[in-house]
N, CA, C and O atoms as a GROMACS GRO file, in nm:
protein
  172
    1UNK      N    1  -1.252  -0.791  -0.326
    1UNK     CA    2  -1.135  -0.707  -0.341
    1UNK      C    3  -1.012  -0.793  -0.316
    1UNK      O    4  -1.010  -0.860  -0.213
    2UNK      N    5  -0.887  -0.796  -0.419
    2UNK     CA    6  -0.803  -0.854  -0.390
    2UNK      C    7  -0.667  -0.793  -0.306
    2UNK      O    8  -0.618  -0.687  -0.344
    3UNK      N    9  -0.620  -0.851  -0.213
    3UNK     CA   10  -0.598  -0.805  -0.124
    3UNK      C   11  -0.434  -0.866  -0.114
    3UNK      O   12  -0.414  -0.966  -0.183
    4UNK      N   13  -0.333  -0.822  -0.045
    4UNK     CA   14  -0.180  -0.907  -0.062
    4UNK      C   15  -0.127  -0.819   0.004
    4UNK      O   16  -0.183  -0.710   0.016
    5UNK      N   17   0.035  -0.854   0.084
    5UNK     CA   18   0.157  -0.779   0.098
    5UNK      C   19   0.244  -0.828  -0.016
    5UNK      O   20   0.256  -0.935  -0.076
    6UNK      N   21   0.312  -0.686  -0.024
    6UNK     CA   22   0.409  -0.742  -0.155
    6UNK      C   23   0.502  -0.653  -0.110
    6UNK      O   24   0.446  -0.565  -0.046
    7UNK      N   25   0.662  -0.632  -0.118
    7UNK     CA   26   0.802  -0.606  -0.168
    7UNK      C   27   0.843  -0.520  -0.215
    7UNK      O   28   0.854  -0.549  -0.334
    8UNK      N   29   0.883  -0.401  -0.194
    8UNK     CA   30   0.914  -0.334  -0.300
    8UNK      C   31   1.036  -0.240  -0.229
    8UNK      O   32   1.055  -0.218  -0.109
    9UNK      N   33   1.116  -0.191  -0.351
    9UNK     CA   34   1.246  -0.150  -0.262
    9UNK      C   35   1.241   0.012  -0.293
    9UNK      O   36   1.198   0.071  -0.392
   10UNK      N   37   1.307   0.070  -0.154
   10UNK     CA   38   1.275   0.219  -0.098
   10UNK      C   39   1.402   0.274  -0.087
   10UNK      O   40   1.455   0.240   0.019
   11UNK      N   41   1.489   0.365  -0.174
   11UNK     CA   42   1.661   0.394  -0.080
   11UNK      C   43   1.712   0.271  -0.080
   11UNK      O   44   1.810   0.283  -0.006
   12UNK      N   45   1.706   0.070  -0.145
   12UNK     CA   46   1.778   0.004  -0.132
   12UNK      C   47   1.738  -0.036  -0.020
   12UNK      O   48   1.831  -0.073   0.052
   13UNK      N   49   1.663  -0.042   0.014
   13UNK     CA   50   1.607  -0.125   0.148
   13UNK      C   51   1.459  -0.140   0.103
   13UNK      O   52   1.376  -0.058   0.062
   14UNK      N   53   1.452  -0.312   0.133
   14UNK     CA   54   1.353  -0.336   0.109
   14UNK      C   55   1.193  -0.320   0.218
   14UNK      O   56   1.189  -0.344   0.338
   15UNK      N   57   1.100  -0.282   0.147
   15UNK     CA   58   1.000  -0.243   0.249
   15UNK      C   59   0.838  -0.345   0.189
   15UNK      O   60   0.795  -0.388   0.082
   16UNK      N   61   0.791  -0.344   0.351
   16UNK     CA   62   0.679  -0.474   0.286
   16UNK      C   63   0.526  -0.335   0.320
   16UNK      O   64   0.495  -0.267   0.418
   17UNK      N   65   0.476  -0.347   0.195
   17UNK     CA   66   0.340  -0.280   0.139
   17UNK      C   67   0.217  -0.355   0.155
   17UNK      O   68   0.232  -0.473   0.122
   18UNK      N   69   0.106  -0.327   0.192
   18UNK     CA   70   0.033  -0.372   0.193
   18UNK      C   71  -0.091  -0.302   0.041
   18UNK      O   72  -0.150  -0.194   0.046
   19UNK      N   73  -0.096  -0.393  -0.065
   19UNK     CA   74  -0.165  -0.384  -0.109
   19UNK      C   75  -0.319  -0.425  -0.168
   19UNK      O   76  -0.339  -0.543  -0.198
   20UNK      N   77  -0.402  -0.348  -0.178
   20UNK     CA   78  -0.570  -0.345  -0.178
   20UNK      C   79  -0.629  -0.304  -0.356
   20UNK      O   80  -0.644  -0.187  -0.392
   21UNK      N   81  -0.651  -0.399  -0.428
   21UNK     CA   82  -0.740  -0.341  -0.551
   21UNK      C   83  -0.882  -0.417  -0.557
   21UNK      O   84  -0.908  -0.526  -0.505
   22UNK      N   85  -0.985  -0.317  -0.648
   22UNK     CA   86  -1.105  -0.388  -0.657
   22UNK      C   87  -1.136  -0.468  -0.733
   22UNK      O   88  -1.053  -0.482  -0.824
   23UNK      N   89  -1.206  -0.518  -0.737
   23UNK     CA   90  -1.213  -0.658  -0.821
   23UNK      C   91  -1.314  -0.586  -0.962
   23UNK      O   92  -1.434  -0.609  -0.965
   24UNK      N   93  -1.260  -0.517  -1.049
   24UNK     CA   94  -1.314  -0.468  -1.163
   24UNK      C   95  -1.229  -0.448  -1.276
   24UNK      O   96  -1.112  -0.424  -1.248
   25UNK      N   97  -1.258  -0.452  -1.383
   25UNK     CA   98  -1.193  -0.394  -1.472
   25UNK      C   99  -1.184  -0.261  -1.587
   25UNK      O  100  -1.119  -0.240  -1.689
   26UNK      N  101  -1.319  -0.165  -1.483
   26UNK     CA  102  -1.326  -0.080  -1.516
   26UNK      C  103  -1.245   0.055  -1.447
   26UNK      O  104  -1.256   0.027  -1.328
   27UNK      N  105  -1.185   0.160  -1.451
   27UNK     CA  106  -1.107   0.251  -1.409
   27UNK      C  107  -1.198   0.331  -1.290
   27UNK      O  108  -1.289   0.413  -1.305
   28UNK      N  109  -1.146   0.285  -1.181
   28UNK     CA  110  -1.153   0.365  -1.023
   28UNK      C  111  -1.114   0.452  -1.018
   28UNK      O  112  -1.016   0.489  -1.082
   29UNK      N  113  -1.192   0.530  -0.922
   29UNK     CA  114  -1.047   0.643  -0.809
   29UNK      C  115  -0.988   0.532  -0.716
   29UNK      O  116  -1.026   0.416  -0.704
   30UNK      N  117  -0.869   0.609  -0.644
   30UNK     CA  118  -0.777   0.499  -0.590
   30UNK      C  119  -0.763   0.603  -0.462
   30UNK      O  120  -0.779   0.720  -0.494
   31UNK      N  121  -0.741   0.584  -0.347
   31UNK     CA  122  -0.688   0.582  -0.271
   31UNK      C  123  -0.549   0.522  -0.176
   31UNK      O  124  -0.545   0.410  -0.127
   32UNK      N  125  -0.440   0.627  -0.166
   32UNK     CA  126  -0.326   0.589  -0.112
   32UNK      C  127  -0.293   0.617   0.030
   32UNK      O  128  -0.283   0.738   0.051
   33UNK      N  129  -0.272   0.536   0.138
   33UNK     CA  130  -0.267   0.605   0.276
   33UNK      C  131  -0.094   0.550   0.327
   33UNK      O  132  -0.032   0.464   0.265
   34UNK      N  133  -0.062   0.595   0.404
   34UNK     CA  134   0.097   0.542   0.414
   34UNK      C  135   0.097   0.595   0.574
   34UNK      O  136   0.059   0.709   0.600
   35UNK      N  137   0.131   0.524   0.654
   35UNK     CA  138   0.183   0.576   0.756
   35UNK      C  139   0.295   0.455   0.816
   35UNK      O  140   0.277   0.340   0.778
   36UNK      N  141   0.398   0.482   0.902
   36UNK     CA  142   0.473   0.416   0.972
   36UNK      C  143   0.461   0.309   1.078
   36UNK      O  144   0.366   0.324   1.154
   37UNK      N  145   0.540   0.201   1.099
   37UNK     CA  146   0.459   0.034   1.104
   37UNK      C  147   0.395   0.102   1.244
   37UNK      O  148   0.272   0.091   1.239
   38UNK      N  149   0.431   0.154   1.343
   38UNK     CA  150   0.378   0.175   1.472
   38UNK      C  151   0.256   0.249   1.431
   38UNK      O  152   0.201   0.267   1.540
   39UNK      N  153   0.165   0.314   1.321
   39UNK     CA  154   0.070   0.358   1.321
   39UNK      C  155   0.109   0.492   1.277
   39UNK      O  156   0.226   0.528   1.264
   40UNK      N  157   0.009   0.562   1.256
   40UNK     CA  158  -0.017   0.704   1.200
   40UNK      C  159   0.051   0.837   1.344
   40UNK      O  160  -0.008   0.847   1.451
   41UNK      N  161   0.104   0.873   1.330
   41UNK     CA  162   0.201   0.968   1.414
   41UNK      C  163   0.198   1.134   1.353
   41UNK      O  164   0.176   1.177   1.240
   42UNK      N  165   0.222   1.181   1.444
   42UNK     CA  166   0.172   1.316   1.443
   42UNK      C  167   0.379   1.382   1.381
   42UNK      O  168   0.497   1.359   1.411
   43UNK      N  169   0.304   1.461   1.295
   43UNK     CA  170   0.437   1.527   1.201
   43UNK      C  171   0.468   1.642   1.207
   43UNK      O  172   0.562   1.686   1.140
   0.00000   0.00000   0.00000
């Protein structure tokens, strides 16, 4: 699985992503999880 942080800009501020794909070239389900740099926090 190829694996990277990459860049991407949010409101003009730039924010660093951590991104995860599988090493295929056939069409997955995907999973998206997002939480805030201190960890997953109650909302």
């Amino acid at each position: 699985m190829n694996s990277s942080w990459q860049n991407v800009m949010v409101d003009d501020s730039n924010t660093r992503v951590y991104v995860s794909a599988p090493d295929t070239t056939k069409h997955v389900s995907g999973v998206i999880v997002v939480h805030g740099q201190n960890g997953q926090r109650t909302f």
